[in-house]
C-alpha positions in Angstrom: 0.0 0.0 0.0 2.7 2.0 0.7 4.4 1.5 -2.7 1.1 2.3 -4.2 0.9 5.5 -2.7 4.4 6.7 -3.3 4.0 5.9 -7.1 1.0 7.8 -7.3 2.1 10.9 -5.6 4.9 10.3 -7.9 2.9 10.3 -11.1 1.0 13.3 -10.0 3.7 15.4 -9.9 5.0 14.6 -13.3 1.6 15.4 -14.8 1.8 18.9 -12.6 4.9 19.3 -14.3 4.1 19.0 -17.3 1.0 20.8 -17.1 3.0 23.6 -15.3 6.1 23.3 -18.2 3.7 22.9 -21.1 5.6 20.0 -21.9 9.3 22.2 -22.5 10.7 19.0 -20.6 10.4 15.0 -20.9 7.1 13.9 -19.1 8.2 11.4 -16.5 10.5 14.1 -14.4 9.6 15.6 -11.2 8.9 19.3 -10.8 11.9 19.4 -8.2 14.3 17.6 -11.3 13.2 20.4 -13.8 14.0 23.1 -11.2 17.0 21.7 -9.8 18.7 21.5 -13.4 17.6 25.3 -13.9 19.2 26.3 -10.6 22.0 24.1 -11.1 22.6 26.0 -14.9 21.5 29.6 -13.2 18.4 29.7 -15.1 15.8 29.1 -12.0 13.2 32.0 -11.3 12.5 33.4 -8.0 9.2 30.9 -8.1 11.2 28.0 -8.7 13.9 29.4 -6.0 11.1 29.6 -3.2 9.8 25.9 -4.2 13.2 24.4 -3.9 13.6 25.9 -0.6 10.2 24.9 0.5 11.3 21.6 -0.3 14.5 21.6 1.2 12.0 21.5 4.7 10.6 17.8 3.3 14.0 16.5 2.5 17.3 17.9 2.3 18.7 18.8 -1.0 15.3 17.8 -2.6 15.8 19.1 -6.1 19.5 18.3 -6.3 19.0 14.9 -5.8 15.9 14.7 -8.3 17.9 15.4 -11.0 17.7 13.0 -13.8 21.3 12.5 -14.8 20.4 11.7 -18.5 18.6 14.3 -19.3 21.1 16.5 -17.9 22.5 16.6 -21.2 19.1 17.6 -23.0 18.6 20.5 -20.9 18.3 24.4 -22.6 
């Protein structure tokens, strides 16, 4: 049950991402991977700055560890 839950809250927040991208990024990353890679290349908004640190409180280095290492490459 547990499993089931993580994996939807999962899926969830890569349709919120893309809804909220418009689809600029691949469809099965996390809002925190998008926004990590932007602040990672200096390209994250003041938005995207205040949602990292939000989710800094949940987990430490959140959107630095959601990072999707392969499409690191394919980023803007």
């Amino acid at each position: 049950m547990k499993r089931r839950l993580s994996n939807i809250i999962i899926g969830l927040d890569q349709f919120l991402q893309v809804l909220i991208y418009l689809g600029n990024y691949t469809p099965d990353e996390t809002i925190s991977g998008v926004i990590g890679r932007k602040i990672r290349a200096n390209k994250a908004n003041i938005v995207e700055k205040g949602i990292c640190w939000f989710l800094r409180l949940l987990q430490a280095k959140q959107c630095i560890k959601n990072i999707d290492e392969q499409k690191e490459k394919h980023f803007e």
